[in-house]
C-alpha positions as CSV (number, residue, x, y, z in Angstrom):
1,X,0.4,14.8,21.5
2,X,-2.4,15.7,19.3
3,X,-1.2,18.9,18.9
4,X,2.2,17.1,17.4
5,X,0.2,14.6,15.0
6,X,-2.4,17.5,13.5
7,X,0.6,18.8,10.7
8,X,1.0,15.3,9.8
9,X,-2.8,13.9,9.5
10,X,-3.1,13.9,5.4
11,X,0.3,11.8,5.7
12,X,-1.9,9.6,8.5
13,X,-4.9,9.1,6.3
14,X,-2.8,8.3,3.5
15,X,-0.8,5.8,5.3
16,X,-3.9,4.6,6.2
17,X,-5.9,3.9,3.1
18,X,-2.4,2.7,1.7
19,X,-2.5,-0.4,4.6
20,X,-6.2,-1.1,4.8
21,X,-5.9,-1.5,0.7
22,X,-2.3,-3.8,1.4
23,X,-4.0,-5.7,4.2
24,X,-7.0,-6.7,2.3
25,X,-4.8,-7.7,-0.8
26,X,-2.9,-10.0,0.9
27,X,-5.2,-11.8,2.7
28,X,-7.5,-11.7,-0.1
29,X,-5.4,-13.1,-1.9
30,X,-3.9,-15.7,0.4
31,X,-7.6,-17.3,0.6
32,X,-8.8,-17.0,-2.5
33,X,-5.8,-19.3,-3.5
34,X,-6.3,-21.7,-0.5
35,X,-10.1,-22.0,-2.3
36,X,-9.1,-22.6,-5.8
37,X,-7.1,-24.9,-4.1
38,X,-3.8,-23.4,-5.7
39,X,0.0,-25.4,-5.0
40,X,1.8,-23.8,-2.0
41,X,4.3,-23.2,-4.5
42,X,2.2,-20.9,-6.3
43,X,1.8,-19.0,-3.2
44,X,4.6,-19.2,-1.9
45,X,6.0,-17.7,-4.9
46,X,2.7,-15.0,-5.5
47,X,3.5,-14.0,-1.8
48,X,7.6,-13.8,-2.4
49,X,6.8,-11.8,-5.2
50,X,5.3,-8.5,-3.6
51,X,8.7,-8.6,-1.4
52,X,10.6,-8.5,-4.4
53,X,9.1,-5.8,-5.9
54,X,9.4,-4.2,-2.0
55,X,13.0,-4.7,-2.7
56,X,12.9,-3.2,-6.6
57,X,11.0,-0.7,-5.4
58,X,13.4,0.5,-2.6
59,X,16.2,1.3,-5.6
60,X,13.4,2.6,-8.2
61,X,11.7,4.6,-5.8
62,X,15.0,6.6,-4.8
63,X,15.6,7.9,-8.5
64,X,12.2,8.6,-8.7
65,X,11.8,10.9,-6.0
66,X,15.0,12.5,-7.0
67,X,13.4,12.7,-11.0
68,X,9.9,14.2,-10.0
69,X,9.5,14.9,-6.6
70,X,7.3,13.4,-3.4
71,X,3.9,14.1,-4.5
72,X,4.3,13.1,-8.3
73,X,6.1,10.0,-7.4
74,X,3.8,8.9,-4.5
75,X,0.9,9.8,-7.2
76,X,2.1,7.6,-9.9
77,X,2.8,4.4,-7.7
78,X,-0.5,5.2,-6.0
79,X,-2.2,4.7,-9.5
80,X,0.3,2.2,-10.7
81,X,-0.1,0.2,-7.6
82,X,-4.4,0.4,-8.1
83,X,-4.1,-0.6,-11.9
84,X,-2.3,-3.6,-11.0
85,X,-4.7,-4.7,-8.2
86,X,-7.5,-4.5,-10.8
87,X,-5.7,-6.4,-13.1
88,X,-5.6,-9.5,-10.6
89,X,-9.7,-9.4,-11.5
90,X,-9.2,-9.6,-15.0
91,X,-6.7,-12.0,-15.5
92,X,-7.3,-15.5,-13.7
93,X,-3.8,-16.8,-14.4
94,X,-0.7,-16.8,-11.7
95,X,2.0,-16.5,-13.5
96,X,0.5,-13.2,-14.5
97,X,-0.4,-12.8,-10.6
98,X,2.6,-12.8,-10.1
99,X,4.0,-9.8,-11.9
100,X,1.1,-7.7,-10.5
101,X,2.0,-8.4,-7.5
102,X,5.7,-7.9,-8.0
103,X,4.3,-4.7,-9.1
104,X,2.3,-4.0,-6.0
105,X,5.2,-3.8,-4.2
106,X,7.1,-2.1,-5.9
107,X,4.6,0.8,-6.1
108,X,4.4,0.3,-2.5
109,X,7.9,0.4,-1.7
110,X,8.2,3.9,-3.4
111,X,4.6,5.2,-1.4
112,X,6.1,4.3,1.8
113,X,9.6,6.2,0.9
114,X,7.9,9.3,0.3
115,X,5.8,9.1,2.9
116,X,8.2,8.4,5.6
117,X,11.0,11.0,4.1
118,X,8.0,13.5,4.2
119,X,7.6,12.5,7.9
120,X,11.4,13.0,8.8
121,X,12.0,16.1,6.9
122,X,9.3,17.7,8.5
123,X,8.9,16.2,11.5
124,X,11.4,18.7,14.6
125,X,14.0,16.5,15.8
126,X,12.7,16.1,19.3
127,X,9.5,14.8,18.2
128,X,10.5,12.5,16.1
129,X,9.7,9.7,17.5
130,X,5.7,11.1,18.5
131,X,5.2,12.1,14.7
132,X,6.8,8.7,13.6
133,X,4.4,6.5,16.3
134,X,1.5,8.5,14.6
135,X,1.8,7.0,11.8
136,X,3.1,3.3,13.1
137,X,-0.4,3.6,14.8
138,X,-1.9,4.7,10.6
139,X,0.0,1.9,9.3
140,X,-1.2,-1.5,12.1
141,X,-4.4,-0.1,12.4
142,X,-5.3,0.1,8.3
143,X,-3.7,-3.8,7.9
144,X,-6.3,-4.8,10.7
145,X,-9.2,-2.9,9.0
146,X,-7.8,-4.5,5.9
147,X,-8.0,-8.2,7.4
148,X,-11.4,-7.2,9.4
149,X,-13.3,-6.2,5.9
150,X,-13.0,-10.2,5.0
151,X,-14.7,-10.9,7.9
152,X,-17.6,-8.7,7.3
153,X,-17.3,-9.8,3.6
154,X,-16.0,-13.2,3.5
155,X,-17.3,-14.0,-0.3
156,X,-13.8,-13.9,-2.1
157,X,-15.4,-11.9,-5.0
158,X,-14.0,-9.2,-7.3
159,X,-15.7,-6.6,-4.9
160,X,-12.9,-6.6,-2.7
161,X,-10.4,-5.7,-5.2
162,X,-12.5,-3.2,-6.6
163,X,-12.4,-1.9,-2.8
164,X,-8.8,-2.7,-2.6
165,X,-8.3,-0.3,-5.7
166,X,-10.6,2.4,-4.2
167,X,-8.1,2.1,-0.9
168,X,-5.3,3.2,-2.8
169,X,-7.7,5.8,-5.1
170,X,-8.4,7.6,-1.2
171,X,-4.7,7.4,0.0
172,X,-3.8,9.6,-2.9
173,X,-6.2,12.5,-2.3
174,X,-4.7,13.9,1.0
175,X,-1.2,13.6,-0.1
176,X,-2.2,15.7,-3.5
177,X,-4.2,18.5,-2.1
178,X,-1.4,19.1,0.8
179,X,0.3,22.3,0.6
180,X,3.8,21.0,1.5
């Protein structure tokens, strides 16, 4: 099996600098609303918000691809998506939140397509399924890291998006320097 996964492990790492950044986001930013005491409906609708952009990003992420290729694309979101987590430490206002985090996803939305299209195009046909777990494994495994690094770190400072930002800085290095 190892054997299978070794073409694929920048694709891994990626994937899972990508999750550890996501899973820290949203939890961060799940609690740091329950602290300042924030209206469910805020966070409801902070939380709705990154599936929307999901959603956006799954019809802007297609053209894109098609417009400037896998790496560029997954590049740009990459630094798109680690702009706007910053920007949740500068601004203290939701409404504003809420676009960055509308933009989160949809920056996400357009890493994952590349990374999985990468995956199937390159992965043989009868492995499929091996390459695919590989990176299911990537994925769960960087959105508990992301979840554990509150509980090594529970002060809900901007530290964390600073580290949420340097996440998604790492997950573009091994998908740049890749040969394919």
């Amino acid at each position: 099996m190892r054997q299978i996964w070794k073409p694929f492990r920048a694709l891994y790492f990626a994937s899972l600098m990508m999750l550890i950044g996501s899973g820290l986001l949203s939890t961060y930013l799940a609690l740091r609303l329950a602290a300042d005491h924030v209206d469910s409906l805020w966070v409801g609708a902070l939380m709705a918000a990154n599936y929307f952009g999901l959603v956006l990003g799954g019809k802007i992420g297609h053209r894109l691809i098609a417009r400037v290729g896998h790496i560029r694309a997954y590049s740009a979101c990459a630094g798109i998506v680690g702009a706007a987590v910053l920007g949740h430490g500068l601004v203290n206002w939701l409404p504003a939140w809420i676009v960055l985090r509308m933009i989160v996803g949809l920056g996400m939305m357009c890493q994952y397509m590349v990374i999985e299209s990468w995956l199937n195009e390159q992965a043989d046909a009868k492995q499929r399924g091996v390459v695919f777990s590989g990176y299911m494994i990537a994925s769960y495994l960087g959105l508990v890291l992301g979840q554990l690094i509150l509980v090594m770190h529970p002060a809900l400072g901007p530290e964390l998006l600073m580290l949420v930002a340097l996440c998604f800085a790492l997950c573009l290095v091994p998908v740049t320097l890749t040969r394919r």
